[in-house]
C-alpha positions as CSV (number, residue, x, y, z in Angstrom):
1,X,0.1,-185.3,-100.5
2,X,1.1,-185.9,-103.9
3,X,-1.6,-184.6,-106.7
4,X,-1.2,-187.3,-109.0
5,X,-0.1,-191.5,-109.5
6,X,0.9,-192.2,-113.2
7,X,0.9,-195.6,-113.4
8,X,2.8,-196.5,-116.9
9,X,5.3,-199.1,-117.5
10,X,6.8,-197.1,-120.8
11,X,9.4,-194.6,-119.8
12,X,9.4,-192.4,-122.9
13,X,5.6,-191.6,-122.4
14,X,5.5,-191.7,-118.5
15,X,8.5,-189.4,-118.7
16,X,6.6,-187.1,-121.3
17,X,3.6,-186.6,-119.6
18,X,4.8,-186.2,-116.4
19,X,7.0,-183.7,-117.4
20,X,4.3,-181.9,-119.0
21,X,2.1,-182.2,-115.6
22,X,4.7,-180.9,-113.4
23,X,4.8,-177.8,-115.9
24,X,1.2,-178.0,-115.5
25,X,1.5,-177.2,-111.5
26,X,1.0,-180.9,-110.9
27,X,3.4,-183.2,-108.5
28,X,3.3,-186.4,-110.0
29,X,4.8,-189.9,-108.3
30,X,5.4,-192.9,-111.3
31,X,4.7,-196.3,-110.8
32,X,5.4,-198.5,-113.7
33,X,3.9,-202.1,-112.1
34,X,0.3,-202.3,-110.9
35,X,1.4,-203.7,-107.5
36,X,3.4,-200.6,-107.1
37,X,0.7,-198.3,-107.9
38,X,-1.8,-200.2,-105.1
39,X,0.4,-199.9,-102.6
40,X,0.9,-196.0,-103.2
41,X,-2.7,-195.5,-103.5
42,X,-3.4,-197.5,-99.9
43,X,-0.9,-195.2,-98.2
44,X,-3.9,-192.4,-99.0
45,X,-1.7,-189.3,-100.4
46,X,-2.5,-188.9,-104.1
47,X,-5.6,-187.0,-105.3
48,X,-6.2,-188.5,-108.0
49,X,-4.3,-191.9,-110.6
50,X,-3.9,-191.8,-113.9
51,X,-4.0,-195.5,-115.2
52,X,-2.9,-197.8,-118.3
53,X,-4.2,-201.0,-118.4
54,X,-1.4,-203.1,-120.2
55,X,1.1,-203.7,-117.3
56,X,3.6,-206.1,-116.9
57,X,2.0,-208.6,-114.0
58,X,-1.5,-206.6,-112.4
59,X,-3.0,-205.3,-114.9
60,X,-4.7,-201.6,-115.1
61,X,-8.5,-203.0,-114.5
62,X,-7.0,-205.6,-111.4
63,X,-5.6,-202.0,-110.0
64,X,-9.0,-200.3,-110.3
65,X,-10.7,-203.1,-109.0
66,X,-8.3,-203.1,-106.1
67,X,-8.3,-199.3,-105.5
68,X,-12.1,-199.2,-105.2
69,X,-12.4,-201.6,-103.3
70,X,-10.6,-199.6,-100.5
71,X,-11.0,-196.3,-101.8
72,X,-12.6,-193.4,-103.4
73,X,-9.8,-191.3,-105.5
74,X,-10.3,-190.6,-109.1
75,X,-9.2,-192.8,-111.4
76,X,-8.5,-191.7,-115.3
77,X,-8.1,-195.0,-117.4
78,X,-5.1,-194.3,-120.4
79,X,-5.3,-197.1,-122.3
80,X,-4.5,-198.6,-126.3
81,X,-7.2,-200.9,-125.6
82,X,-10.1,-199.1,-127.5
83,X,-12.5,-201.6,-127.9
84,X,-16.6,-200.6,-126.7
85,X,-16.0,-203.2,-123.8
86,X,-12.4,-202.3,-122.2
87,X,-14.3,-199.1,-122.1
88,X,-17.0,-200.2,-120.6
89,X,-15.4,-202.9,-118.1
90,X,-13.3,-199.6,-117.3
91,X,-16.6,-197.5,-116.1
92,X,-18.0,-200.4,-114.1
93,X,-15.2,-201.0,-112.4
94,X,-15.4,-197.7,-111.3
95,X,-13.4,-195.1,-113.8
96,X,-14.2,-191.8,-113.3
97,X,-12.7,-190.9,-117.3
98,X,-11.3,-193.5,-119.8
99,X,-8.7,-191.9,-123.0
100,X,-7.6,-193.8,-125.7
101,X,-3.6,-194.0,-126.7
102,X,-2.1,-192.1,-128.3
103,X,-2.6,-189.1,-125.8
104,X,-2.8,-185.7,-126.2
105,X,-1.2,-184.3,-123.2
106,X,-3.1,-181.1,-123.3
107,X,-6.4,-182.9,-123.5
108,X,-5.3,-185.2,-120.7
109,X,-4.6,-182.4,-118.9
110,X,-7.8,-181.0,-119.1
111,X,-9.4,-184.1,-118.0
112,X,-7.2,-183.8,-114.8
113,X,-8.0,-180.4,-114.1
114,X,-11.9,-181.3,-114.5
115,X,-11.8,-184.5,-112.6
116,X,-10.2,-182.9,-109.0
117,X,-12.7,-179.6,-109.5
118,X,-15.9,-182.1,-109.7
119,X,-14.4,-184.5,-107.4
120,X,-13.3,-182.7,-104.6
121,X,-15.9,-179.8,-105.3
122,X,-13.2,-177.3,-105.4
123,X,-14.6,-173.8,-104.8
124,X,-11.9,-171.0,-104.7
125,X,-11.7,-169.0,-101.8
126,X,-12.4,-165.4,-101.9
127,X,-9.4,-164.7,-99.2
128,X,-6.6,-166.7,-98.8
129,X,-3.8,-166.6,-96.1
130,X,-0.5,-168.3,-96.1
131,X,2.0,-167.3,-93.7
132,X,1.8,-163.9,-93.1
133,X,0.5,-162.6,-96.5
134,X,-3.5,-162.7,-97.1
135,X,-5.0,-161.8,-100.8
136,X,-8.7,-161.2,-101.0
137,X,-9.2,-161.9,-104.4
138,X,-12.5,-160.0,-104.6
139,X,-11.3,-156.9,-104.3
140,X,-7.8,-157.6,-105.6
141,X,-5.6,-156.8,-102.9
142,X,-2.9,-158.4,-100.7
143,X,-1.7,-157.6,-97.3
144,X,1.3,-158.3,-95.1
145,X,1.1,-158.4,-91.8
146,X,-2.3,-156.5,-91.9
147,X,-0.3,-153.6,-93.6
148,X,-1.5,-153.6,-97.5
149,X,1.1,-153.8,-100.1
150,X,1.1,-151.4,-103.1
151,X,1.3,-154.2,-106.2
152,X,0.7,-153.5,-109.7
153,X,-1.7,-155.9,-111.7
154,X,0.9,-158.7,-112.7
155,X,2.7,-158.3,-109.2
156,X,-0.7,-159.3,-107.6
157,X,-1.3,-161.9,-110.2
158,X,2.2,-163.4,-109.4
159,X,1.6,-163.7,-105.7
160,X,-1.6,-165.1,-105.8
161,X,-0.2,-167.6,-107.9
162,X,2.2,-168.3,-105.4
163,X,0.4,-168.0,-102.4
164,X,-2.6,-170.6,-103.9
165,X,1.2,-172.6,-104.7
166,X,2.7,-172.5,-101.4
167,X,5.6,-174.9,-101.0
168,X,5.3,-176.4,-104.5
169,X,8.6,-175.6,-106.9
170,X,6.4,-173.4,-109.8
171,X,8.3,-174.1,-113.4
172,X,9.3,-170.9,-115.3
173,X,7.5,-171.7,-118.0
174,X,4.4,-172.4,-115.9
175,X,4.0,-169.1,-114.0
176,X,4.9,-167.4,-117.1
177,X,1.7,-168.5,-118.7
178,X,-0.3,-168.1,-115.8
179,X,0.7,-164.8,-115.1
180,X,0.7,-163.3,-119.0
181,X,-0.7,-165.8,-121.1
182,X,0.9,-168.8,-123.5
183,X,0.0,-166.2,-126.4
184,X,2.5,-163.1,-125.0
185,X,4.4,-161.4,-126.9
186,X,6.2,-160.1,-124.0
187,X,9.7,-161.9,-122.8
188,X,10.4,-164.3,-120.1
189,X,13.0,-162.0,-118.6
190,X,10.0,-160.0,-117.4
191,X,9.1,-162.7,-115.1
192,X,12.7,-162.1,-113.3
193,X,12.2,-158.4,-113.6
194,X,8.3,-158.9,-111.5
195,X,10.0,-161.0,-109.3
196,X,12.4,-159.0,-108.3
197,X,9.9,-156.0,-107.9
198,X,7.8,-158.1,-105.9
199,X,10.4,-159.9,-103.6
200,X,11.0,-155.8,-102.4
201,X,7.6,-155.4,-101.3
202,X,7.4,-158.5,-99.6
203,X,10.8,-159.8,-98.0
204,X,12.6,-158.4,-95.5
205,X,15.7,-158.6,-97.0
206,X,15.3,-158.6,-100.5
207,X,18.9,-160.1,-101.5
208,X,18.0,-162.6,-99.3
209,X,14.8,-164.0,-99.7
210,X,12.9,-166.3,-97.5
211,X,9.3,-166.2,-98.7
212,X,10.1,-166.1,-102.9
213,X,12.9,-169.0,-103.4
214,X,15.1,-169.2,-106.3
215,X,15.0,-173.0,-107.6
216,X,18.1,-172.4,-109.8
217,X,17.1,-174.2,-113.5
218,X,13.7,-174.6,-112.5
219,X,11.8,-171.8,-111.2
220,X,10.4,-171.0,-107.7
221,X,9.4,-171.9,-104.8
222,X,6.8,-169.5,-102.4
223,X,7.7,-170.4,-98.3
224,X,4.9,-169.6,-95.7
225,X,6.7,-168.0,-93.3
């Protein structure tokens, strides 16, 4: 399942804002035709497709057109075309969020985030389990094996982050701001430093880990096992 379809024919802004998803926590697939993009959505495996309207051969309103009339995903218009009745056409053919171009990643963003919690009525759970690690967020504390672990706060923030994460590669940058905020003052080394502390309460060998993977240049990776 891949979280999101950008459909957009430009590379430099496709390229932007993916890259700014995928920091985001998102996995993002690009199409760049309108074709491509309807036969992604039919497969079923996106949550939810973000959508210009001025593409080369099918254009954006042909794809929503097509896409509802097979299925229910979400659907956020991104569009130049500004005028009252693109906007309109847009909702009727069943857009669940319309921006205008240029777009502010950040706000686009936002929009994403909103969209998949009304849509898919996303309720977090109180206890999750992945693998053999459970966190019961309620009473903040995590468990392996049934045996509780001893975490300080931003050890427990860091593997409920990964265990909500699991199997996704989590950018540095991303779990950094998660974890202690955009506005920190402290230093990114102190995400190695956390990781490190957390990886010898949690794998068996340490040196060696299996559940907390290093994806070198990137960030990590959290395995069920």
């Amino acid at each position: 399942m891949t979280d999101i379809l950008l459909v957009e024919d430009n590379d430099e802004l496709a390229g932007l804002l993916k890259t700014f998803l995928v920091d985001s926590g998102y996995s993002v697939l690009r199409a760049a035709r309108g074709e491509e993009a309807v036969r992604h959505a039919r497969q079923g495996s996106v949550r939810l497709m973000i959508l210009d309207i001025m593409l080369p051969g099918m254009d954006g309103f042909a794809v929503c057109r097509a896409v509802r009339a097979e299925q229910n995903i979400p659907i956020l218009i991104m569009s130049a075309k500004s005028e009252k009745q693109d906007k309109l056409m847009g909702y009727e053919l069943g857009a669940d969020d319309y921006m205008e171009k240029p777009v502010d990643p950040e706000i686009l963003t936002a929009k994403v985030n909103a969209i998949l919690q009304r849509t898919e009525g996303y309720k977090e759970a109180a206890v999750i389990s992945s693998g053999e690690i459970t966190v019961d967020q309620e009473a903040r504390t995590a468990y392996l094996k049934s045996r509780p672990l001893e975490l300080n706060g931003k050890e427990y923030e860091l593997l409920l982050l990964f265990v909500q994460n699991a199997g996704k590669t989590l950018r540095k940058e991303y779990i950094f701001g998660k974890v202690w905020g955009a506005d920190s003052f402290s230093e990114s080394q102190t995400l190695t430093v956390h990781v490190k502390m957390l990886r010898a309460k949690i794998e068996t060998c340490p040196r060696e880990p299996r559940r907390i993977v290093t994806v070198w240049g990137v960030g990590y990776r959290y395995e069920e096992i």
